[in-house]
N, C-alpha and C positions, 0 to 999 in steps of 0.2 A: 378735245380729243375726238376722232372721229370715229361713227358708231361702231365699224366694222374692226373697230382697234381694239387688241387684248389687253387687258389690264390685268394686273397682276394680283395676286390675291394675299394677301398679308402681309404686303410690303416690309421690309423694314430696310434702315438704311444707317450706314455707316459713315461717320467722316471721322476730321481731325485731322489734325497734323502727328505723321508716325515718321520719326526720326528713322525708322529701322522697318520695314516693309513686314519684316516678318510680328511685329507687333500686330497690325492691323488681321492678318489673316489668326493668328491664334486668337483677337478677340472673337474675329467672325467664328470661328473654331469652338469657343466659348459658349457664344449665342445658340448653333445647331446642338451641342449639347443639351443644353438647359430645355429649347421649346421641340427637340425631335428625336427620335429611333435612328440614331445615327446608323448603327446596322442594318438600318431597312432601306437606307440609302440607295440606292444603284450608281445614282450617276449626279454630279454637281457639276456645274459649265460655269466657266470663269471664260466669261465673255470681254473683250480689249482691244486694244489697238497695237499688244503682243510688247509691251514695257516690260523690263525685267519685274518691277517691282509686281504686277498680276500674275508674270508667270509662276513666283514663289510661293503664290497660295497653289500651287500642284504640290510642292513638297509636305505641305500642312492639312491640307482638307483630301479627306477618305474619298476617293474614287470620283475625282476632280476630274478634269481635261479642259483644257484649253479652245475658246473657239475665237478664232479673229475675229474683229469688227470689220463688215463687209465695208461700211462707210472710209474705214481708214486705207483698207486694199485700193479700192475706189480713188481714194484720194490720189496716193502713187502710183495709180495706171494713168489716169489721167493728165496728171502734169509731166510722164514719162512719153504718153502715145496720144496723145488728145480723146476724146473721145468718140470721134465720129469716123475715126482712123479703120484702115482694115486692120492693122496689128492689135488695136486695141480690142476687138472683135473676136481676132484668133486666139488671144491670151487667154480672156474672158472662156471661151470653150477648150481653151487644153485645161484652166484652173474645175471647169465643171465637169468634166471627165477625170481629172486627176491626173494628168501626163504632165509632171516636172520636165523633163525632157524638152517635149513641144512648148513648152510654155518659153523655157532658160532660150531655146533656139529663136524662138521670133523676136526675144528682148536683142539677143546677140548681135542679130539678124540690123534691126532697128539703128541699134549702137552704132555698127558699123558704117550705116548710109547716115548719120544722126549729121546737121546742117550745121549745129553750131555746139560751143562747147557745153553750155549749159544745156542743152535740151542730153547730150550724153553724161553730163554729170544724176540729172534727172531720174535717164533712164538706168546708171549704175544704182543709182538708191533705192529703184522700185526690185531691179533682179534682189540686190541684198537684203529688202525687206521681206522679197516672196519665200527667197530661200531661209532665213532665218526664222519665216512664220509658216512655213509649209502642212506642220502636222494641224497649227491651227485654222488654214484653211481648208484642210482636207474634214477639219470633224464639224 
């Protein structure tokens, strides 16, 4: 790990196999009770790549939110607009401003001049992904 890297301090970590999604967040639910002041909580971040199954610990854990995994957005601009693209560029600064808007237009945009069919099947998956995880790129 390299020096300037955070680690985390009291780690703990969860697996298993959970038939049912909401199993795994009431144990973690379980857990903050037992070692925490759940009331002193402000804020828990349920960080993902925005699967239904992460998003269902917002309905269980007390003053939860969602944050996208930058790697996964990344992932879907990329194999939508390459990366060394000017759209891929403009996306990137309408998502860090916050302009759904500009962002949904230069995908459109893209779509529309897109060369082949798979690079617009691509670029449909990345607009659907952004708009389906929007609040979690915005927090």
């Amino acid at each position: 790990m390299g020096r300037d890297r955070v680690r985390l301090k009291n780690a703990y970590y969860f697996s298993g196999l959970y038939p049912d999604p909401e199993e795994i967040w009431l144990t973690v639910l379980d857990y903050l009770e037992e070692h925490y002041d759940i009331s002193a909580i402000k804020r828990i971040y349920l960080c993902g790549d925005g699967d239904p199954w992460i998003k269902k610990g917002l309905e269980i854990l007390p003053n939860s939110v969602f944050v996208l995994d930058l790697f996964h957005l990344d992932k879907y601009l990329t194999a939508a607009l390459q990366r060394d693209s000017e759209g891929y560029r403009e996306v990137w600064e309408g998502l860090r401003t916050g302009d759904q808007v500009k962002v949904e237009g230069i995908l459109k945009e893209v779509e529309r001049t897109a060369e082949s069919p798979n690079q617009k099947k691509a670029i449909r998956a990345c607009r659907r992904y952004i708009r389906n995880n929007w609040d979690g790129i915005m927090a």
